[in-house]
C-alpha positions as CSV (number, residue, x, y, z in Angstrom):
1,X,3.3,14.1,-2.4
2,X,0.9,16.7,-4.2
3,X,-2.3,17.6,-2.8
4,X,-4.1,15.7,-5.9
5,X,-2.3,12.6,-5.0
6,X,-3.4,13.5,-1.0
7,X,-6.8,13.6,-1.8
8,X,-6.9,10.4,-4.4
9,X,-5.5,8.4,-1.9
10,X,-7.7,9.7,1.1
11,X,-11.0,8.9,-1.5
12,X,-9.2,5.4,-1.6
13,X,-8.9,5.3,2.2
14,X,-12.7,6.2,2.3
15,X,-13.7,4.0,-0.3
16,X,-12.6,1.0,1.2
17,X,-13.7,1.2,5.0
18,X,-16.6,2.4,3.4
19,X,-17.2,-0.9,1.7
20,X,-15.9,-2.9,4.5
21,X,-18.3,-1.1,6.8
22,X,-15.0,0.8,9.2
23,X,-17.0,3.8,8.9
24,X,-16.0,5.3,12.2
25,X,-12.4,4.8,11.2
26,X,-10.0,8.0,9.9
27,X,-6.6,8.4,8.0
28,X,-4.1,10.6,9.5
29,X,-1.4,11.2,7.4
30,X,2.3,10.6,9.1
31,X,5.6,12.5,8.6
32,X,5.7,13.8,5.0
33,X,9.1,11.5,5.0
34,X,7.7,8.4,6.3
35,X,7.1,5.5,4.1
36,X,5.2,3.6,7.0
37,X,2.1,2.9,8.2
38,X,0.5,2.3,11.8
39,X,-2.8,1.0,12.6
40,X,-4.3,2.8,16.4
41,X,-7.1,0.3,16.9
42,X,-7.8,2.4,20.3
43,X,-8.4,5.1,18.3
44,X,-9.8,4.0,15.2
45,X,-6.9,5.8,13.2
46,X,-4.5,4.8,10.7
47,X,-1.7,6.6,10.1
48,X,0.0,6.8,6.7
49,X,3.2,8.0,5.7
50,X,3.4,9.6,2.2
51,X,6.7,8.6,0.9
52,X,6.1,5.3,0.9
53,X,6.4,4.1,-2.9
54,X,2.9,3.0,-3.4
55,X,0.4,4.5,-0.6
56,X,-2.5,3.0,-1.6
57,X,-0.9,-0.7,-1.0
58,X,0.4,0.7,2.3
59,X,-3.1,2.0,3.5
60,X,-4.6,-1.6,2.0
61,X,-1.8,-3.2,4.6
62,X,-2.9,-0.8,7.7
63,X,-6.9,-1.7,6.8
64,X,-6.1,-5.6,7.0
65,X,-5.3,-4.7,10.3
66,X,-8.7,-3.6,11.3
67,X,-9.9,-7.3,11.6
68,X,-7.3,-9.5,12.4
69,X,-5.4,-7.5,14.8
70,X,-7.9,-7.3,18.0
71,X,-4.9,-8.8,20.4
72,X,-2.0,-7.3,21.3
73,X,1.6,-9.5,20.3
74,X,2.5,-10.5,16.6
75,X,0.4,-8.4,14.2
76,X,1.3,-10.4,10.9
77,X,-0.1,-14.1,11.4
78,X,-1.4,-15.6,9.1
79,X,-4.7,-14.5,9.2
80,X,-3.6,-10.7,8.4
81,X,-1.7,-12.0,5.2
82,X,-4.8,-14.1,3.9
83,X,-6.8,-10.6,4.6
84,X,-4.2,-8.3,3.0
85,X,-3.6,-10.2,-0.1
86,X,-7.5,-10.6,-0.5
87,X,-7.9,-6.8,0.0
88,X,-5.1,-6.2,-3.1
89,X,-6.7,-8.8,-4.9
90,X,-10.0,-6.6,-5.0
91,X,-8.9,-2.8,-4.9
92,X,-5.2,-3.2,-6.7
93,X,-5.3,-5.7,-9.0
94,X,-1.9,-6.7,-9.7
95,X,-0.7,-4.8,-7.2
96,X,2.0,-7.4,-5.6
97,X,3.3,-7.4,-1.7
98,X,6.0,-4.8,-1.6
99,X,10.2,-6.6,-0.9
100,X,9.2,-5.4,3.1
101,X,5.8,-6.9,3.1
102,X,7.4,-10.5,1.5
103,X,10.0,-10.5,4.3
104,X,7.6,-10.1,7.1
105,X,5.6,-12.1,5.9
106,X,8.4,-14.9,5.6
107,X,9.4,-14.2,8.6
108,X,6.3,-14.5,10.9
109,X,4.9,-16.8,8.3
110,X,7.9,-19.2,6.9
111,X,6.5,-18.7,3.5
């Protein structure tokens, strides 16, 4: 990923815990070959890994984290999809749950 694309996604990343008031949180970005994510609630971090195919959708994913994830065990109930889906709705438009996201989701969710 080019530094351009680096720093539009980090303004993103800033944007939006800015707006959700997750000021104290920071991106890190992962492997340069990592399309994942993680979400360090001990350390207020979120990793990001810049080959996934659409990063800002991935960072969007990590960020629903933030506020439905305070307990330890399955990280995708319910509540984290309602959150996620209502964070695309409002920064990417359009923007639909990537194939990996749908199967998670059916599979924690049944739907």
């Amino acid at each position: 990923m080019g530094m351009f694309k680096i720093e539009e996604n980090e303004k993103f990343f800033y944007k939006v815990v800015g707006e959700l008031n997750h000021l104290e949180w920071k991106l890190e970005w992962y492997k340069d070959t990592s399309p994942e994510g993680y979400c360090w609630a001990n350390r207020k971090v979120i990793n990001v890994g810049p080959a996934n195919e659409n990063v800002k959708r991935l960072i969007l994913h990590e960020i629903a984290h933030i506020d439905t994830c305070s307990e330890h065990g399955n990280k995708h109930k319910k509540e984290f999809w309602l959150r996620y889906e209502k964070l695309l709705e409002k920064y990417l438009p359009g923007t639909e749950l990537s194939n990996f996201d749908k199967h998670c989701k059916k599979v924690y969710c049944g739907n």
